[in-house]
C-alpha distance (Angstrom), angle and dihedral (degrees) to the residues before:
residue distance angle dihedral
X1 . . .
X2 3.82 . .
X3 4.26 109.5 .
X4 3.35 97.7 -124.7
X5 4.30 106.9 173.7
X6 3.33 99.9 161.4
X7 4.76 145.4 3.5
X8 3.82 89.9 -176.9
X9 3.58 96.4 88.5
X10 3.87 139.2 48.7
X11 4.04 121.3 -111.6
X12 4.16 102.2 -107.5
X13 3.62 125.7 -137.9
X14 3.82 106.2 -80.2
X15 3.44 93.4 -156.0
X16 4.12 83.3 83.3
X17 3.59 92.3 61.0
X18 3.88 102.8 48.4
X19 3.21 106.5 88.5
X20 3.89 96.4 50.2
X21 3.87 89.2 46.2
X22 4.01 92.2 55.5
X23 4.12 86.2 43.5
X24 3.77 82.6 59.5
X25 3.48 99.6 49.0
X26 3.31 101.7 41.7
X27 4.05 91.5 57.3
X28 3.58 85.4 49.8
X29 3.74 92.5 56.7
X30 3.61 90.9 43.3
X31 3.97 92.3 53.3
X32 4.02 93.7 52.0
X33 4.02 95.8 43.4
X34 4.00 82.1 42.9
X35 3.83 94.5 44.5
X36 4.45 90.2 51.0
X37 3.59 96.4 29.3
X38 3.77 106.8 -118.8
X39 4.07 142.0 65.5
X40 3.55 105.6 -68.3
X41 3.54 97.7 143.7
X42 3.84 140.9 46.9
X43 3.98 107.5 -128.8
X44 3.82 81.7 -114.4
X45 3.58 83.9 67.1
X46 4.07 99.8 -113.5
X47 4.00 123.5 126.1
X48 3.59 109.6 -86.4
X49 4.40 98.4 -128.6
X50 3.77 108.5 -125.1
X51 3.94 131.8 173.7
X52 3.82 146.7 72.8
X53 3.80 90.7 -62.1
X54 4.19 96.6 37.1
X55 3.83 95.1 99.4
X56 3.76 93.2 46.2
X57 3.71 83.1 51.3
X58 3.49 107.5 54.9
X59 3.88 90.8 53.8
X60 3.67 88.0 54.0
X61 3.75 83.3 56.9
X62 3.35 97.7 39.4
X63 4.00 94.2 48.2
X64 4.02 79.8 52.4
X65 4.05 89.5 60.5
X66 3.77 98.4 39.3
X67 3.80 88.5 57.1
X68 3.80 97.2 48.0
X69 4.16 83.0 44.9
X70 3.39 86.6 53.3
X71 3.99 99.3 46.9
X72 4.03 88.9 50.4
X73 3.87 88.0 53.0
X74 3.88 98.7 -117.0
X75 3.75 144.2 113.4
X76 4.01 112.3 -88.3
X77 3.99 85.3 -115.2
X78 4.04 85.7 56.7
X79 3.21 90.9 48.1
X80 4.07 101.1 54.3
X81 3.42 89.8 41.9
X82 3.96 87.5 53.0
X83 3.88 86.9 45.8
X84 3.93 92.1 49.8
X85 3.94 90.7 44.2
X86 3.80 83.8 50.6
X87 4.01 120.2 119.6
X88 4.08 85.7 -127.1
X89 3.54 101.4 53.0
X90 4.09 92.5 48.3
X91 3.86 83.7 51.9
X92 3.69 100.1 47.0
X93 4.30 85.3 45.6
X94 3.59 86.1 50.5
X95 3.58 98.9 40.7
X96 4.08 86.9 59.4
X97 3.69 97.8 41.7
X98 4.26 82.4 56.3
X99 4.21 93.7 45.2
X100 3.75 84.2 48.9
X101 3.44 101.5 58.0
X102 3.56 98.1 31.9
X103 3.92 92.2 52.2
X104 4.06 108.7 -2.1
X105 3.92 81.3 113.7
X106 4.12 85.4 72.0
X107 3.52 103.9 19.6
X108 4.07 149.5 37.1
X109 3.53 102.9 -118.8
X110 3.93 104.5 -170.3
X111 4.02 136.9 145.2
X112 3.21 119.6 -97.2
X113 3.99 113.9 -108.0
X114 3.83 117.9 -111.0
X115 3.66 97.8 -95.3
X116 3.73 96.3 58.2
X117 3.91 89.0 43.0
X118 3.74 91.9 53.1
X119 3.44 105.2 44.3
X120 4.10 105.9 20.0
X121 3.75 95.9 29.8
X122 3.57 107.5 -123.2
X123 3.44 136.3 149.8
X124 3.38 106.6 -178.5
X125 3.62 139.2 7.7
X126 3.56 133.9 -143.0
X127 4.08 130.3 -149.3
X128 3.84 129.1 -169.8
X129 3.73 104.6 -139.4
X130 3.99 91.3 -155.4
X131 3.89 98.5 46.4
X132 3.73 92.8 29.0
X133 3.76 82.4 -134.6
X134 3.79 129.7 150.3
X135 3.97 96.1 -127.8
X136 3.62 106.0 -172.9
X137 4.51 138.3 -35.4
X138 3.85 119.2 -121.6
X139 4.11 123.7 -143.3
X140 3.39 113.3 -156.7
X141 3.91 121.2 -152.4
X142 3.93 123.1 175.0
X143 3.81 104.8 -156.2
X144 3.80 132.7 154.4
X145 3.81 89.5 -172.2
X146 3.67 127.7 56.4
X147 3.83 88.6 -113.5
X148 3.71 90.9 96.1
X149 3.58 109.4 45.4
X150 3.87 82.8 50.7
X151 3.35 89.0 60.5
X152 4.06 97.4 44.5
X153 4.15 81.8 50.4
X154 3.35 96.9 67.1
X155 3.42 97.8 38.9
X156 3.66 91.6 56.2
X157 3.48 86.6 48.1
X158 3.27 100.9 62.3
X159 3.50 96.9 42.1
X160 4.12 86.0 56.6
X161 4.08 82.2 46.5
X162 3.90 77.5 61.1
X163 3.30 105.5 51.0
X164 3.99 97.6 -103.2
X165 4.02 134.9 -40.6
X166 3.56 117.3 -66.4
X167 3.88 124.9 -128.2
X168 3.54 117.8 -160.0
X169 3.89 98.4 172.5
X170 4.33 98.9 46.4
X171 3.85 124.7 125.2
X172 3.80 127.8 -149.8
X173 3.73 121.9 -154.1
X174 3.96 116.1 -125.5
X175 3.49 120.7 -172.6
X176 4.03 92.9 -15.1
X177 4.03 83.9 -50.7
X178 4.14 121.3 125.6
X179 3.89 95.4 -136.6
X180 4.09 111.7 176.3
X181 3.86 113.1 -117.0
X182 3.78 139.8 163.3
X183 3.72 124.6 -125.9
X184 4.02 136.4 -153.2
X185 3.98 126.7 -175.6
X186 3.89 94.3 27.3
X187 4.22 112.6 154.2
X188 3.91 107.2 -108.3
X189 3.83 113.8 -160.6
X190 3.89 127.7 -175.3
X191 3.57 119.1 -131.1
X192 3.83 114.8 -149.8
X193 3.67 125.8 -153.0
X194 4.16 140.5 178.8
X195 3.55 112.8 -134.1
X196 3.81 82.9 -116.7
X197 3.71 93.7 53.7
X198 3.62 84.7 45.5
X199 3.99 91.7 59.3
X200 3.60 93.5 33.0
X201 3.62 93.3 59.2
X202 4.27 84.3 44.4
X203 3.32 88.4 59.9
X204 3.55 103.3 54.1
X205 3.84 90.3 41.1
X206 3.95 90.2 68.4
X207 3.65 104.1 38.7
X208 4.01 92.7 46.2
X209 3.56 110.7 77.2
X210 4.37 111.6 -117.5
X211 3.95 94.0 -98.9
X212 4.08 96.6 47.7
X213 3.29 119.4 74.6
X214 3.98 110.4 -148.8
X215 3.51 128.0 -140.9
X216 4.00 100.4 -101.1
X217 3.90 89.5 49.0
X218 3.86 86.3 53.8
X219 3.58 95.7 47.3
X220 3.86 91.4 50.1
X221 3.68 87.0 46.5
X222 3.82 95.3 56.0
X223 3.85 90.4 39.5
X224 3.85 92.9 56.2
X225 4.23 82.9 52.1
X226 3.46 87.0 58.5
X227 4.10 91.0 50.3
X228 3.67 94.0 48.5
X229 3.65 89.8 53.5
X230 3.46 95.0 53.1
X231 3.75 90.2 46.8
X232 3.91 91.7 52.4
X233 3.67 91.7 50.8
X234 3.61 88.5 63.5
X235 3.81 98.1 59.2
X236 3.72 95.8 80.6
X237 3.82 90.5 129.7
X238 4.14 91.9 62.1
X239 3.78 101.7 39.8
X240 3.86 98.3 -179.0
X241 3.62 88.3 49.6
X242 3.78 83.6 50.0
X243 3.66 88.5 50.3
X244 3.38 100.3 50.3
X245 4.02 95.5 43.3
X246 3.81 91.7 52.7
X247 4.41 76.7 45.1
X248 3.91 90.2 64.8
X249 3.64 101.2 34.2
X250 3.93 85.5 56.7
X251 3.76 87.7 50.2
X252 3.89 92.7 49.2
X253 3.66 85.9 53.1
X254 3.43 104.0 54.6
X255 4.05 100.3 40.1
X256 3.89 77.7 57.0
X257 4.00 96.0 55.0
X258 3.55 93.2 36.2
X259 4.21 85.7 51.0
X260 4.13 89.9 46.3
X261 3.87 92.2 49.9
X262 3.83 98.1 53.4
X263 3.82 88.6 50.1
C-alpha cells in the first residue's frame, strides 16, 4: 500500500530540508548513546558495527559500494554523495526521525548500519526498550510507479520464505543496559512512499518542533500501520513469523496512542 496523503501539491526540492533532517537525527543519536552511556549510534543515526568480525565487515560493505561506484562510472566519493542525495536515503532518514518521535519514548529507533543493509536488507531497525527485543526492520522504497513496491514484495517475500531478516549488528537492553546482540527471524516490512508524501512529510518534519508530532507525520504514521498489516496478513505460510509481526505492529500502535494521549 503506497501512502499517498495528498496529489494537490508538487514534490519540493529536498535538498531544502536536509540539513534540518540530519539536525534531527543527530540529536536523536546523541539522546540514546547519552541515555546508555556509550556510542551506539553514528550522528547520522545508523548502528555503529562493533565485534570480532566488525572490521572484516565493513570492507565487505565497503567492497559492495566500490563496485556499484564503479558500475555507475564514478569515484566512490561520487557515488556516496549520489547515494546520500538519493530520494531513498532522505526517506529512510525521515522515516526514523518520524518513528522516533512518535515512539522513541518506548523504543530505539535507529538505521541499520551498512552491513545489515547490504546483505540483510534493512533500513532501519527497531528496539523495545522494555523487552530489549529487536521487534521488527523497515525497507524504505520511494516510488511513484508500482515498479518499486514490486520489487520490495518479493524481497520481503523471500525473507518470510526464510523465516525473517537477519540482523547481525542489533542490541537488546538488559536490566536498563544497551548490550550488543545479533538477531535471526525478525519481521521485515517495506514502507512505501510518493515522492510527494516523501516531501510532504519533509515539510512537516521542519516546521514542527522535535517533541510534536504534526499532523502529516501522524497520518504517514497511521498509513504505514495499515501497510504492515497488510504485509502480516500475507505470511500465512510462517505462522510464528505471522505472530510475531502482527506482535510488533500491536506494539507500534500502542506506544503511539499512549504518546497522543499525554500530548
Amino acid at each position: 500500500m503506497k501512502i499517498d496523503l495528498s496529489r494537490s501539491k508538487q514534490p519540493v526540492n529536498m535538498e531544502w530540508y536536509r540539513p534540518e533532517l540530519k539536525r534531527r537525527l543527530e540529536s536523536m543519536s546523541r539522546s540514546v548513546n547519552e541515555e546508555y552511556g556509550q556510542e551506539f549510534l553514528l550522528p547520522d543515526g545508523r548502528i555503529i558495527a562493533q565485534g570480532a568480525e566488525a572490521e572484516q565487515d565493513e570492507a565487505t560493505a565497503l567492497k559492495y559500494e566500490d563496485n556499484w561506484a564503479k558500475d555507475s562510472g564514478l569515484s566512490l566519493e561520487a557515488w556516496r554523495q549520489n547515494k546520500e542525495k538519493g530520494d531513498g536515503t532522505t526517506a529512510e532518514m525521515a522515516i526514523t526521525v518520524v518513528l522516533n518521535k512518535v515512539i522513541g519514548k518506548d523504543f530505539i529507533v535507529a538505521r541499520a548500519c551498512d552491513y545489515d543493509d547490504y546483505m540483510h536488507g534493512i533500513d532501519s531497525v527497531i528496539i523495545d526498550k522494555k523487552t530489549g527485543k529487536v521487534i521488527c526492520g523497515f525497507d524504505e522504497v520511494v516510488d511513484d510507479y508500482s515498479y518499486g513496491q514490486d520489487k520490495k514484495k518479493d524481497k520481503m517475500k523471500k525473507l518470510a520464505a526464510g523465516g525473517g531478516a537477519q540482523i547481525k549488528y542489533g542490541a537488546t537492553i538488559q536490566n536498563g543496559e544497551l548490550v550488543r546482540a545479533s538477531f535471526t527471524n525478525v519481521p521485515s516490512f517495506f514502507v512505501s512512499l510518493s515522492k510527494l508524501d516523501l516531501s510532504r512529510l519533509m515539510e512537516s518534519i521542519r516546521n514542527k518542533p522535535e517533541n510534536e508530532t504534526g499532523e502529516e507525520e501522524g497520518k504517514i504514521f497511521s498509513k504505514m500501520i495499515i501497510s504492515l498489516r497488510e504485509q502480516s496478513l500475507k505470511l500465512e505460510n510462517n505462522r510464528h513469523l505471522r505472530d510475531e509481526a502482527e506482535a510488533a505492529i500491536a506494539n507500534l500502535e500502542q506506544a503511539f496512542a499512549a504518546a497522543n494521549t499525554q500530548d
